[in-house]
N, CA, C and O atoms as a Maestro MAE file, in Angstrom:
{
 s_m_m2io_version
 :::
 2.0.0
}

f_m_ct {
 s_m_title
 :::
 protein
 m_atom[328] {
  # First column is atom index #
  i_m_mmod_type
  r_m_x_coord
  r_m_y_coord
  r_m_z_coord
  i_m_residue_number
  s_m_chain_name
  s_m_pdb_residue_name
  s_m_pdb_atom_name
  i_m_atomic_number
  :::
  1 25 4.292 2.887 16.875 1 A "UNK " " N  " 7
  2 3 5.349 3.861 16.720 1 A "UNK " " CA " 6
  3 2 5.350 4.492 15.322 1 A "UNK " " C  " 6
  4 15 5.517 5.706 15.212 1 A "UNK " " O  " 8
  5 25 5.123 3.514 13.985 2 A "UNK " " N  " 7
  6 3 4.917 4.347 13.104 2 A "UNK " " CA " 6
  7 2 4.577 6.297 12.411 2 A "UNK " " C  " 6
  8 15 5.077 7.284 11.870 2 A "UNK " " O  " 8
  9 25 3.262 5.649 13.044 3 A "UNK " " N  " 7
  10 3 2.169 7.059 12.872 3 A "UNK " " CA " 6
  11 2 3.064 8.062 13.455 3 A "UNK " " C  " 6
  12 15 3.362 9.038 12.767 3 A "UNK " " O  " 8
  13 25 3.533 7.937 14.655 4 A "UNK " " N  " 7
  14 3 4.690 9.166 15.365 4 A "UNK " " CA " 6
  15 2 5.606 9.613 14.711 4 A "UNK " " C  " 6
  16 15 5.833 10.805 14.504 4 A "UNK " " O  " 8
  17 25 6.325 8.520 14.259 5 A "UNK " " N  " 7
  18 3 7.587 8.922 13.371 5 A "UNK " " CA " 6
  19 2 7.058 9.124 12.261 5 A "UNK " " C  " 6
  20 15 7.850 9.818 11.623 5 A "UNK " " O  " 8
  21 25 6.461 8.982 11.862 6 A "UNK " " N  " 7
  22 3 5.953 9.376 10.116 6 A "UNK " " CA " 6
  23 2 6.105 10.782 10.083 6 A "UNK " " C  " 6
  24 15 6.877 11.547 9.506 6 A "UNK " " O  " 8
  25 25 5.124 10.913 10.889 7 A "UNK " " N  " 7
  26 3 5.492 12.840 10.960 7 A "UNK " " CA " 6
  27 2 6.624 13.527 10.763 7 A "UNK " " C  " 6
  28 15 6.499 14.550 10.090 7 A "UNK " " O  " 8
  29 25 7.896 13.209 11.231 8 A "UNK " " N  " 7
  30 3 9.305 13.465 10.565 8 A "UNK " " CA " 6
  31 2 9.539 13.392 9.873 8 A "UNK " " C  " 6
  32 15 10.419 14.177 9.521 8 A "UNK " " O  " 8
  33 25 9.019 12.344 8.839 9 A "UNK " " N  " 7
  34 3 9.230 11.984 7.398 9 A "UNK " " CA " 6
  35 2 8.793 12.357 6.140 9 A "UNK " " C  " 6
  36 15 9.388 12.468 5.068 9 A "UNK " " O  " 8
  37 25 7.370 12.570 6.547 10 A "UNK " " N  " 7
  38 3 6.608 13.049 5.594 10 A "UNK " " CA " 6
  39 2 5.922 13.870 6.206 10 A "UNK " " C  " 6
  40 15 5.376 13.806 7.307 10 A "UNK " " O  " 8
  41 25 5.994 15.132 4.986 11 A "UNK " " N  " 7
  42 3 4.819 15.895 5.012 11 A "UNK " " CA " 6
  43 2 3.930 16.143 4.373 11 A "UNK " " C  " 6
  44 15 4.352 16.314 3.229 11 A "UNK " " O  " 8
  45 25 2.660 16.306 4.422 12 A "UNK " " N  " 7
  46 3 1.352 16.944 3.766 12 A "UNK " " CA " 6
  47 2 0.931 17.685 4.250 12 A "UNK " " C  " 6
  48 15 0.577 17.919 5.405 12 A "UNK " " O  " 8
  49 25 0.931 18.372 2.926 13 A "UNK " " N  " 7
  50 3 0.394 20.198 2.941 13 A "UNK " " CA " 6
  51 2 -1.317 20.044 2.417 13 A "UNK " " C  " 6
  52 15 -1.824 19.126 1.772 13 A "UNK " " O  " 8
  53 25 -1.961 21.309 2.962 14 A "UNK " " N  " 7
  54 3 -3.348 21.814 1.692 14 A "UNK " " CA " 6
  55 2 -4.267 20.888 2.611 14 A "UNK " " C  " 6
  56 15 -5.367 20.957 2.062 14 A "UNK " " O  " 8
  57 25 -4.406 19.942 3.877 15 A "UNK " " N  " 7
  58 3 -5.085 18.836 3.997 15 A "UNK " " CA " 6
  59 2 -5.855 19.231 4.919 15 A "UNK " " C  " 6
  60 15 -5.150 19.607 5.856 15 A "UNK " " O  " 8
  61 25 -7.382 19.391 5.242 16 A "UNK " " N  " 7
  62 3 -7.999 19.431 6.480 16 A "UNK " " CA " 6
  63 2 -7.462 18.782 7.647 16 A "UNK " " C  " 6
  64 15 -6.905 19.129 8.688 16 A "UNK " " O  " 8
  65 25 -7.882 17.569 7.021 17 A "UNK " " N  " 7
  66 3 -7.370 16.419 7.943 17 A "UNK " " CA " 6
  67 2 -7.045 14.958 7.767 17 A "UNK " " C  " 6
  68 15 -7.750 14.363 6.951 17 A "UNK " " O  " 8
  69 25 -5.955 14.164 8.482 18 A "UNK " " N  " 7
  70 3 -5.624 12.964 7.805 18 A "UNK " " CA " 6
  71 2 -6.447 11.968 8.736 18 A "UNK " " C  " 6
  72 15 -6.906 12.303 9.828 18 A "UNK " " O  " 8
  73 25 -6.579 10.693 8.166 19 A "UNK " " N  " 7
  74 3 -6.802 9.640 8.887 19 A "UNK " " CA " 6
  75 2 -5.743 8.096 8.609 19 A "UNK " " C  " 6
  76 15 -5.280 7.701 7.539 19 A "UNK " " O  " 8
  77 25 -5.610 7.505 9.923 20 A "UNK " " N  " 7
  78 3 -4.757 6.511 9.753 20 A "UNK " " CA " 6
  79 2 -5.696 5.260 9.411 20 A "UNK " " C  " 6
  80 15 -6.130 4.547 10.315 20 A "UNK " " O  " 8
  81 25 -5.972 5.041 8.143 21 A "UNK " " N  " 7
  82 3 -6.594 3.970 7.315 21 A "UNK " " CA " 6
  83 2 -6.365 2.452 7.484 21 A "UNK " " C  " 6
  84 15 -7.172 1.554 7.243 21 A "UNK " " O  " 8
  85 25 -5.226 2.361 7.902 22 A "UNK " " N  " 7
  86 3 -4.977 0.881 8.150 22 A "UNK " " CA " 6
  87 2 -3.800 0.203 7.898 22 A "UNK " " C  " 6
  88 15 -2.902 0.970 7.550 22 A "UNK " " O  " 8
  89 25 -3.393 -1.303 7.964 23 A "UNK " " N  " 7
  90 3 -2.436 -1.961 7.530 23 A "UNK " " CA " 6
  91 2 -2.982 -2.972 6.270 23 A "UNK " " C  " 6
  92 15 -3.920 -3.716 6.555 23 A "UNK " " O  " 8
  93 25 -2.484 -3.022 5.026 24 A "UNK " " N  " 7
  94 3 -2.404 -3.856 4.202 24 A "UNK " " CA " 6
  95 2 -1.749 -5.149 4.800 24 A "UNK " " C  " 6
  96 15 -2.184 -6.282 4.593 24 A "UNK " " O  " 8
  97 25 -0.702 -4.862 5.534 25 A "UNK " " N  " 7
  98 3 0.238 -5.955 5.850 25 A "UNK " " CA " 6
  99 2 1.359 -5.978 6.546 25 A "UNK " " C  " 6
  100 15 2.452 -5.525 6.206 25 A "UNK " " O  " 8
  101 25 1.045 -6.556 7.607 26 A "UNK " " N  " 7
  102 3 2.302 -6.055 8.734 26 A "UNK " " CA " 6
  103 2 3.183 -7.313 9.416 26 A "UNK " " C  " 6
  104 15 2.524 -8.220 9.925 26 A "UNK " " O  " 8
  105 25 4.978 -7.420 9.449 27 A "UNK " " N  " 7
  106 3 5.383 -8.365 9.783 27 A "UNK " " CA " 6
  107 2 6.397 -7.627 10.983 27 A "UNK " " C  " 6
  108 15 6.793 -6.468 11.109 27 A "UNK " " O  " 8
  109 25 6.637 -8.994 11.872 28 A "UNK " " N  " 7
  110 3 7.577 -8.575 12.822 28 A "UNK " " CA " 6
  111 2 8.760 -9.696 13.003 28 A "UNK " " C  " 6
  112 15 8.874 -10.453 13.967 28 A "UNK " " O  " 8
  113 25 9.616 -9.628 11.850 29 A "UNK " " N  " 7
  114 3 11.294 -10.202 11.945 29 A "UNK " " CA " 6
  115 2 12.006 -10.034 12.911 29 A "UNK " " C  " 6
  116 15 12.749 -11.007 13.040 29 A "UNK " " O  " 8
  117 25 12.282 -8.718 14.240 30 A "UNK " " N  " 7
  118 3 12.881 -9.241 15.101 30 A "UNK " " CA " 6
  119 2 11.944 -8.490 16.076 30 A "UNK " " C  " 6
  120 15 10.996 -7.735 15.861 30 A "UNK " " O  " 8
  121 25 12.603 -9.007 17.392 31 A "UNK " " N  " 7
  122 3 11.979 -8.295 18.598 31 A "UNK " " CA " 6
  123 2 12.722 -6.585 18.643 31 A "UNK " " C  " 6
  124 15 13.561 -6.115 17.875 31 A "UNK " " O  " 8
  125 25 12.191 -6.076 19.579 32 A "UNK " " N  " 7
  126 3 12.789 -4.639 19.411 32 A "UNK " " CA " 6
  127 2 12.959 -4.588 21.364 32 A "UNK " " C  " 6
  128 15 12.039 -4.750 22.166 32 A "UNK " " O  " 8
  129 25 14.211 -4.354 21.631 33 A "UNK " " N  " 7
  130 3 14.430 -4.024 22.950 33 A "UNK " " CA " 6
  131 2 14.582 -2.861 23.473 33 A "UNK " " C  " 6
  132 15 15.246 -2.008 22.884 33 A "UNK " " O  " 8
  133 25 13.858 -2.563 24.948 34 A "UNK " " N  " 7
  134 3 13.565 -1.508 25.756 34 A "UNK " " CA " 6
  135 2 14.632 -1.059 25.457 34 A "UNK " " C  " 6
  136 15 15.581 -1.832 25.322 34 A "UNK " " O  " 8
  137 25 14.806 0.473 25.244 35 A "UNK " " N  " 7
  138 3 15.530 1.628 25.526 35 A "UNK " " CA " 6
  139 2 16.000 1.535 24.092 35 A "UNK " " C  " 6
  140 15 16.488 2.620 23.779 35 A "UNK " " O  " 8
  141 25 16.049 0.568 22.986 36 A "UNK " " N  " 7
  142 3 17.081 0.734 21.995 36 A "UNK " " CA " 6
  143 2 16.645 1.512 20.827 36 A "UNK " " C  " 6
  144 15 15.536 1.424 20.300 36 A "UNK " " O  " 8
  145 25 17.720 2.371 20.424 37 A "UNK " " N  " 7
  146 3 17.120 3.810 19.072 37 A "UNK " " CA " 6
  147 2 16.472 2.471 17.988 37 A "UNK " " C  " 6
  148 15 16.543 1.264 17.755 37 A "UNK " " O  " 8
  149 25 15.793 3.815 17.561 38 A "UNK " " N  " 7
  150 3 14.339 3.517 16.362 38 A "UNK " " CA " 6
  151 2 15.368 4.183 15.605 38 A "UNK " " C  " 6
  152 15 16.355 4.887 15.818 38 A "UNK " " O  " 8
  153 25 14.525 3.504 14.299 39 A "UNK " " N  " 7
  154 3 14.686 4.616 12.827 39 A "UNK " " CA " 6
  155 2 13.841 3.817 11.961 39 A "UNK " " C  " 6
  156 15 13.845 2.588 11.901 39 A "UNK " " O  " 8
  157 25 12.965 4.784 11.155 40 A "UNK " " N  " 7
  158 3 11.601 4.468 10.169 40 A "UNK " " CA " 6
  159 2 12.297 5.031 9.428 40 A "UNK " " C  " 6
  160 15 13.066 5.981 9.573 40 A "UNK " " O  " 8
  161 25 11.800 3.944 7.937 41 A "UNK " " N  " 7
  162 3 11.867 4.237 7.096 41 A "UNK " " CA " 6
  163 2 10.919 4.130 6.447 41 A "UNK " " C  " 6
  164 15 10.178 3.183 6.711 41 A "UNK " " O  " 8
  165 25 10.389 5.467 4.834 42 A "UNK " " N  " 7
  166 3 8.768 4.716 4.461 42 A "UNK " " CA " 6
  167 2 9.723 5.313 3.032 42 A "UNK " " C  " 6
  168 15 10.718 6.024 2.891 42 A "UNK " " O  " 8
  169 25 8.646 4.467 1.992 43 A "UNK " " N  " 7
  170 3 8.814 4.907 0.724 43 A "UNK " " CA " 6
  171 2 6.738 5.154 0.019 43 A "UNK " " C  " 6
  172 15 5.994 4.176 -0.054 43 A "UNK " " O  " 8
  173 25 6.386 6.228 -0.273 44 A "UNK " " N  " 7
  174 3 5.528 6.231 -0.722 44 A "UNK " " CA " 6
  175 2 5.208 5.335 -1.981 44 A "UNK " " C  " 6
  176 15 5.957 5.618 -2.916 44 A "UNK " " O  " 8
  177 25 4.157 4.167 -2.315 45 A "UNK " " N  " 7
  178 3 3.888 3.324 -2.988 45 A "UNK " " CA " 6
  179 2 2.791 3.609 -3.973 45 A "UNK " " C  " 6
  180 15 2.997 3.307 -5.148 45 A "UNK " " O  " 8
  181 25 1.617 4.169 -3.621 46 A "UNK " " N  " 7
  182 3 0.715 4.328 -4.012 46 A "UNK " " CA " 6
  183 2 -0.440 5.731 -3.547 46 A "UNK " " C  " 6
  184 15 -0.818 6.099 -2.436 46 A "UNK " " O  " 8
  185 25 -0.744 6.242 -4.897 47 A "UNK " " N  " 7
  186 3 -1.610 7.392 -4.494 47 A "UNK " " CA " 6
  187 2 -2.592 7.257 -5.217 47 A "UNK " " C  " 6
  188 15 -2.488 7.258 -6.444 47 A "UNK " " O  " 8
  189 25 -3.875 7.097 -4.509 48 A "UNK " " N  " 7
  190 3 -5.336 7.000 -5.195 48 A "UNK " " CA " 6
  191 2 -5.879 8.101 -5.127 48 A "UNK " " C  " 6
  192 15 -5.056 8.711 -4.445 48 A "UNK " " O  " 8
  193 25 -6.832 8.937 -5.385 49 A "UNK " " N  " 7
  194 3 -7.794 9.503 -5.110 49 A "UNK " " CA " 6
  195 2 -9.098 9.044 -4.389 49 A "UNK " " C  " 6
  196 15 -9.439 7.923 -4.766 49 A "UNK " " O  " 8
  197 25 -9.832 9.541 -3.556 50 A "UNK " " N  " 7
  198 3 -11.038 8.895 -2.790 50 A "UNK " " CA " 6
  199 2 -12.051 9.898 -2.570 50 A "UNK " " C  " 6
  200 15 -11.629 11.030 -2.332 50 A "UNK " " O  " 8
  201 25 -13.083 9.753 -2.594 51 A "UNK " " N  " 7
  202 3 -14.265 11.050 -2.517 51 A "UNK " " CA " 6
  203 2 -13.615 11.994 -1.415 51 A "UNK " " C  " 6
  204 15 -13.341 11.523 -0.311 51 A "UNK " " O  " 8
  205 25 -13.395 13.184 -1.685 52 A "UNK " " N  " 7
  206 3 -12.503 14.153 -0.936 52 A "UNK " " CA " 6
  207 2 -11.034 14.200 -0.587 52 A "UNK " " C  " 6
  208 15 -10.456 14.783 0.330 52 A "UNK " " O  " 8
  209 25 -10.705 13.639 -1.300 53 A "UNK " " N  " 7
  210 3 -8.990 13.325 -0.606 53 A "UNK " " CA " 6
  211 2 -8.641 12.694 -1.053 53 A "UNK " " C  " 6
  212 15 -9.422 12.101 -1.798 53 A "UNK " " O  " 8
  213 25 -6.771 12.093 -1.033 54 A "UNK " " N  " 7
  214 3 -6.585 11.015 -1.560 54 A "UNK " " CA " 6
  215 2 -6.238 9.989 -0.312 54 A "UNK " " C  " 6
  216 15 -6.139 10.100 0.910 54 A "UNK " " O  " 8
  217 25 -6.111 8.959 -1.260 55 A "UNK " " N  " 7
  218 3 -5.436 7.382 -0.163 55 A "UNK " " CA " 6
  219 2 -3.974 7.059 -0.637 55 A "UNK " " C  " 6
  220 15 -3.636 6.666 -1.753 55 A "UNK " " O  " 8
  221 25 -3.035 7.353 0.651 56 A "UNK " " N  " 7
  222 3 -1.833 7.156 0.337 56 A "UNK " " CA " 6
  223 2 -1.014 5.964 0.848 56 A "UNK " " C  " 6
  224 15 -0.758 5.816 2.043 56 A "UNK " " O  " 8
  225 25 -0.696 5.290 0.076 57 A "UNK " " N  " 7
  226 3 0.072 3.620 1.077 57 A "UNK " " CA " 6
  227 2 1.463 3.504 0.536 57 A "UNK " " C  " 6
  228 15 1.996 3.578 -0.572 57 A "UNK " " O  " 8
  229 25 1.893 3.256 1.980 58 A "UNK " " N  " 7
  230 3 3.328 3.339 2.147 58 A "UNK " " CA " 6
  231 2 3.882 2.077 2.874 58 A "UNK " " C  " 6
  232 15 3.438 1.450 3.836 58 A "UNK " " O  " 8
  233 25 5.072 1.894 2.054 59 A "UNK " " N  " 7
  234 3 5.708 0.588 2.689 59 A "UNK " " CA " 6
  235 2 6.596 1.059 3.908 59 A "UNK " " C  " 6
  236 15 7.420 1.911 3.574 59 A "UNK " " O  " 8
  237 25 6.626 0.658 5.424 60 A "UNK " " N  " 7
  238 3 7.242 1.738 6.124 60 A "UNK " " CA " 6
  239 2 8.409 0.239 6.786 60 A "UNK " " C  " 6
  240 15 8.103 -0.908 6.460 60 A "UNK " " O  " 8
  241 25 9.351 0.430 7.457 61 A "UNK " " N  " 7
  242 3 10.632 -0.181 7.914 61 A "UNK " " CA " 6
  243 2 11.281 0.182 8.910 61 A "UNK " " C  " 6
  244 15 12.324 0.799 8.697 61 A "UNK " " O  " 8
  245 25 10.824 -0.116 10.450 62 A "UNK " " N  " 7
  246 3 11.315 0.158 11.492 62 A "UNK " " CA " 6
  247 2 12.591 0.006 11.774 62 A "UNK " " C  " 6
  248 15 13.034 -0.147 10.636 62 A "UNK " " O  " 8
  249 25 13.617 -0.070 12.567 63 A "UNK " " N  " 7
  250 3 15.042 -0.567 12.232 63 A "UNK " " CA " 6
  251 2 15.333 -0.525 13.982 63 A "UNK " " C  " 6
  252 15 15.133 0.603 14.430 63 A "UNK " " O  " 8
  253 25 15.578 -1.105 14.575 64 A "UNK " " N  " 7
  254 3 16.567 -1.307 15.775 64 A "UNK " " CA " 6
  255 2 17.877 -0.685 15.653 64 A "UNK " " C  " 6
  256 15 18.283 -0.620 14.493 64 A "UNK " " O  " 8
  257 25 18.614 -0.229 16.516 65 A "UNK " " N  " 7
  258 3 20.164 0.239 16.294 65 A "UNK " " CA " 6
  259 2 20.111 -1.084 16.958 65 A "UNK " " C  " 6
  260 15 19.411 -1.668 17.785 65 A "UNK " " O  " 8
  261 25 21.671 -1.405 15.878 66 A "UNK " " N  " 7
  262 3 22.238 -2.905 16.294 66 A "UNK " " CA " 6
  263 2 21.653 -4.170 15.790 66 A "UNK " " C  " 6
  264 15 22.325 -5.191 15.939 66 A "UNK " " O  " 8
  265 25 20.361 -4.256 15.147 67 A "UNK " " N  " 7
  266 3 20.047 -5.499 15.348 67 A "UNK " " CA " 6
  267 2 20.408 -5.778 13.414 67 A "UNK " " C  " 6
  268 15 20.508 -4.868 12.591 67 A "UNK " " O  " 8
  269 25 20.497 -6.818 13.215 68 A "UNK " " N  " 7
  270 3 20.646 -7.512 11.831 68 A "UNK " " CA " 6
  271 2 19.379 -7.265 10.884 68 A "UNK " " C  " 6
  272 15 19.475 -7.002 9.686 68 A "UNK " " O  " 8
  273 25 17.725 -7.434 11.858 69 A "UNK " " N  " 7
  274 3 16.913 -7.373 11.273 69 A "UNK " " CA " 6
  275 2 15.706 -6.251 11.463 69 A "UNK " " C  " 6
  276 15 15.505 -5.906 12.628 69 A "UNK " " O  " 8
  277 25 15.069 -5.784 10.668 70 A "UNK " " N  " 7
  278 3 14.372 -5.074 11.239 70 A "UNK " " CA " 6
  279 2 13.150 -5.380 12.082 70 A "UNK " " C  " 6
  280 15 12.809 -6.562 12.064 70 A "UNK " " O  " 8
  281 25 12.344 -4.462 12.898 71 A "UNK " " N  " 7
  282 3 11.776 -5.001 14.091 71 A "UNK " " CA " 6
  283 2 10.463 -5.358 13.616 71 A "UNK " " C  " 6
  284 15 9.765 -6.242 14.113 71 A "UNK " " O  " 8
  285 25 10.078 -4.445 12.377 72 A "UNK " " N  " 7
  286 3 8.550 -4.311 11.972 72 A "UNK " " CA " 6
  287 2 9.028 -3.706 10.156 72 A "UNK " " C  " 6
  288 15 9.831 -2.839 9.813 72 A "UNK " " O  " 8
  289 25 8.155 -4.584 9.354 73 A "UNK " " N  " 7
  290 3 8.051 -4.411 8.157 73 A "UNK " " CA " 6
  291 2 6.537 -4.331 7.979 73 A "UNK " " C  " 6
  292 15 5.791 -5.185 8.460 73 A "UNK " " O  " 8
  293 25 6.050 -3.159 7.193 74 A "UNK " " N  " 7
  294 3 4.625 -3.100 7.120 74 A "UNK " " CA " 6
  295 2 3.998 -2.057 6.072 74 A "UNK " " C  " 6
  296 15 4.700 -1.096 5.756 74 A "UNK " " O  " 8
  297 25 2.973 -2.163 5.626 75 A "UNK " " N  " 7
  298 3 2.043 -1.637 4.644 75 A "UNK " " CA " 6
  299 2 1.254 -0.431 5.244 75 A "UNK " " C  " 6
  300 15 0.369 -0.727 6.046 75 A "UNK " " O  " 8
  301 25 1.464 0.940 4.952 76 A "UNK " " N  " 7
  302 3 -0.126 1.402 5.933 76 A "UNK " " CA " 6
  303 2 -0.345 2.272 4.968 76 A "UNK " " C  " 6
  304 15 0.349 2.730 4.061 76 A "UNK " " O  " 8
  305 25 -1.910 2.485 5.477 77 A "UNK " " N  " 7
  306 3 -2.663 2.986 4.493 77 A "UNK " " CA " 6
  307 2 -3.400 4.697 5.298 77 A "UNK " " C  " 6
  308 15 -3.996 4.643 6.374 77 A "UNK " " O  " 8
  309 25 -3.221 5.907 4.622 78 A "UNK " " N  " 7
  310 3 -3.834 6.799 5.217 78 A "UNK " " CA " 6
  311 2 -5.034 7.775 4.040 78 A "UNK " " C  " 6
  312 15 -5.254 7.723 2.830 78 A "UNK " " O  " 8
  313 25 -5.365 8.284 4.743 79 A "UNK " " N  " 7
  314 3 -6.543 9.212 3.865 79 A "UNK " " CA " 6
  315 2 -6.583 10.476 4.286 79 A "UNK " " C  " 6
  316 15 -6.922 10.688 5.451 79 A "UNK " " O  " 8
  317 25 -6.316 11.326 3.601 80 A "UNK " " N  " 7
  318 3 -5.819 12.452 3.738 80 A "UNK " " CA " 6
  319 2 -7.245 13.416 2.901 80 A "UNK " " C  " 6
  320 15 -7.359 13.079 1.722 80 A "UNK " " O  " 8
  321 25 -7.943 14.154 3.210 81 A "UNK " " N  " 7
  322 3 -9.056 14.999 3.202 81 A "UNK " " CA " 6
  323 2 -8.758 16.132 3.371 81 A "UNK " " C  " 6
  324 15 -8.179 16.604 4.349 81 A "UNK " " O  " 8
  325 25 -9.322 16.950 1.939 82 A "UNK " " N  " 7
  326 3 -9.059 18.584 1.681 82 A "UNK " " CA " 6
  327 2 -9.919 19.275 2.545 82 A "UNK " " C  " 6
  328 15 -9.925 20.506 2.555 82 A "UNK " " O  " 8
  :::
 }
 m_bond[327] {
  # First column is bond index #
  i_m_from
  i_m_to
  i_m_order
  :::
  1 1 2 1
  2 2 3 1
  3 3 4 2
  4 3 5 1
  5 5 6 1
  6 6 7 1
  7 7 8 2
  8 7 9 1
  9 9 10 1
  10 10 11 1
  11 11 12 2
  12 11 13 1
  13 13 14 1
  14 14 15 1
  15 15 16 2
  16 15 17 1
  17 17 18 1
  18 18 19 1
  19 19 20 2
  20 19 21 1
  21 21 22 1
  22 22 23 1
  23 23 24 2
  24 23 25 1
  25 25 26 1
  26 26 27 1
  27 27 28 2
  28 27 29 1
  29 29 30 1
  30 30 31 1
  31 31 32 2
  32 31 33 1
  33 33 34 1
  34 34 35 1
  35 35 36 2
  36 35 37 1
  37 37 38 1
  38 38 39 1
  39 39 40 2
  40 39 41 1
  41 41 42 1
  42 42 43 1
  43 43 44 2
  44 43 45 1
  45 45 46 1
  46 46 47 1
  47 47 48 2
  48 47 49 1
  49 49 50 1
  50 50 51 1
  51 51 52 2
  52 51 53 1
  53 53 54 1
  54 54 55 1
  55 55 56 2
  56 55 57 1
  57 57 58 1
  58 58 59 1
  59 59 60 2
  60 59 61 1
  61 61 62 1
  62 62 63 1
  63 63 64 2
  64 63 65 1
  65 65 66 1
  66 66 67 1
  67 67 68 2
  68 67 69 1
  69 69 70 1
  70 70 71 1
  71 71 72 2
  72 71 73 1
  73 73 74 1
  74 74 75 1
  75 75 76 2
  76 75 77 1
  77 77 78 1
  78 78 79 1
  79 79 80 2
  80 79 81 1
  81 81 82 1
  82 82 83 1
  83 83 84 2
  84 83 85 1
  85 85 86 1
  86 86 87 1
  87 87 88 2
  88 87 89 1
  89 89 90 1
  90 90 91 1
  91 91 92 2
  92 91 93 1
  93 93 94 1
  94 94 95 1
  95 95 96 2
  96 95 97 1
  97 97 98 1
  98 98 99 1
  99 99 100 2
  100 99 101 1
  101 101 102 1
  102 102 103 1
  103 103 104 2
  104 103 105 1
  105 105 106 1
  106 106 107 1
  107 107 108 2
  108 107 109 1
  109 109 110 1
  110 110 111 1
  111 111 112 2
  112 111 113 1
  113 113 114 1
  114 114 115 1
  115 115 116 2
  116 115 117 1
  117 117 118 1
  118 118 119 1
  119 119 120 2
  120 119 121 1
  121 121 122 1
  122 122 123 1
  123 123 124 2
  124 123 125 1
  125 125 126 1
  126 126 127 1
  127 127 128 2
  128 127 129 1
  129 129 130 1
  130 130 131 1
  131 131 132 2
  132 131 133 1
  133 133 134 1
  134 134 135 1
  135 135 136 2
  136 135 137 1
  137 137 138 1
  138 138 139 1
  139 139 140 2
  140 139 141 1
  141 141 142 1
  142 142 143 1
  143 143 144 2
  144 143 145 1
  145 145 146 1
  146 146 147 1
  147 147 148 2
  148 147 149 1
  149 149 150 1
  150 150 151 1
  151 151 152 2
  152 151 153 1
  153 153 154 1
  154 154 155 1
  155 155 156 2
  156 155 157 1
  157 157 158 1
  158 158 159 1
  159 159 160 2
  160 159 161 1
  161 161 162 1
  162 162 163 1
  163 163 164 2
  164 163 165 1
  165 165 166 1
  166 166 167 1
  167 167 168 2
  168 167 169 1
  169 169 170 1
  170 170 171 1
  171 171 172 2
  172 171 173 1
  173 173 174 1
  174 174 175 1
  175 175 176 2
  176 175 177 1
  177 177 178 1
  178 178 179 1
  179 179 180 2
  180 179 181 1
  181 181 182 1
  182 182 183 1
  183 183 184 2
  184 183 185 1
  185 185 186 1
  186 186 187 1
  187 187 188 2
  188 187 189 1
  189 189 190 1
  190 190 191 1
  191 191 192 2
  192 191 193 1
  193 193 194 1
  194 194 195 1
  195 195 196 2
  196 195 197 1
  197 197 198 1
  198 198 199 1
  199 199 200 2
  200 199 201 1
  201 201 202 1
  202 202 203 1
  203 203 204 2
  204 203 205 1
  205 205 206 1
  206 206 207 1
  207 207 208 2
  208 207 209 1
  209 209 210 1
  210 210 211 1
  211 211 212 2
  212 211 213 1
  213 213 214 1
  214 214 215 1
  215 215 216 2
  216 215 217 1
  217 217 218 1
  218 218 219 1
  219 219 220 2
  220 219 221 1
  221 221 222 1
  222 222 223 1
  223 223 224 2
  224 223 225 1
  225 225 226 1
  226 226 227 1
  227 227 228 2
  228 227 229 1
  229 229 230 1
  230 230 231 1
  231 231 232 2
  232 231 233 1
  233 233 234 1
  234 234 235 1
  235 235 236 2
  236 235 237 1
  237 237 238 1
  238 238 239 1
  239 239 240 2
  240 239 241 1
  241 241 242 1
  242 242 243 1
  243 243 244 2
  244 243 245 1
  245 245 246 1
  246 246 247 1
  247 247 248 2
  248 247 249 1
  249 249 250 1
  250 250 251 1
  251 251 252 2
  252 251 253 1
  253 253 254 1
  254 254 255 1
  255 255 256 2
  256 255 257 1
  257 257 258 1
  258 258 259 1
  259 259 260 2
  260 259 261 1
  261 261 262 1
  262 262 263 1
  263 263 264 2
  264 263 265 1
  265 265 266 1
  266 266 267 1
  267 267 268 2
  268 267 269 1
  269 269 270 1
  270 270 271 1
  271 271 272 2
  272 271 273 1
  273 273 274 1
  274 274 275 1
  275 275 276 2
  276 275 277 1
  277 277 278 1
  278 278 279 1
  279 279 280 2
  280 279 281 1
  281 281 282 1
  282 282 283 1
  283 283 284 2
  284 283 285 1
  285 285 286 1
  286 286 287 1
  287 287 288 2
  288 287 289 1
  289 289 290 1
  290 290 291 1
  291 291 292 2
  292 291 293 1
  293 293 294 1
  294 294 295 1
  295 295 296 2
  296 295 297 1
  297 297 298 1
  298 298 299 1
  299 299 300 2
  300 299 301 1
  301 301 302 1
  302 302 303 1
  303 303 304 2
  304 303 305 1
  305 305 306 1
  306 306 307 1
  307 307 308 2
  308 307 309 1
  309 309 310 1
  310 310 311 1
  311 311 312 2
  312 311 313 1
  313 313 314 1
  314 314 315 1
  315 315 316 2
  316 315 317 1
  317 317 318 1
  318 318 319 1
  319 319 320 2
  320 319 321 1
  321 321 322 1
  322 322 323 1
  323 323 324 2
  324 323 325 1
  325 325 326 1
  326 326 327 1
  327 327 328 2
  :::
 }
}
């Protein structure tokens, strides 16, 4: 679900094209139940440069409506190419 919602969140401009690079690190504190609202949250962490583009990693924070904890806490990593 991330990668989907990210798109609401963030944007990048100027970019050929992005790629979804990976997880540094991904946890799952609660379960997440059928039908119940999402909400992501990301905070940009880190911006490298990489032969053509940069590498951007973000700490991102899924959220359940209702629940105490969140569903998914996680690291991801993308590469974004001029």
């Amino acid at each position: 679900m991330a990668p989907v919602l990210l798109h609401d969140v963030l944007e990048v401009e100027g970019m050929r094209f992005g790629v979804n690079y990976g997880c540094n690190k991904v946890r799952f504190p609660a379960p997440l139940k059928v039908g119940s609202k999402l909400r992501l949250g990301a905070e940009v962490v880190g911006v490298e440069d990489v032969e053509g583009g940069v590498q951007v990693t973000l700490d991102v924070t899924l959220e359940a409506e209702g629940s105490p904890k969140p569903c998914c806490v996680a690291q991801v990593v993308y590469r974004y190419y001029s």
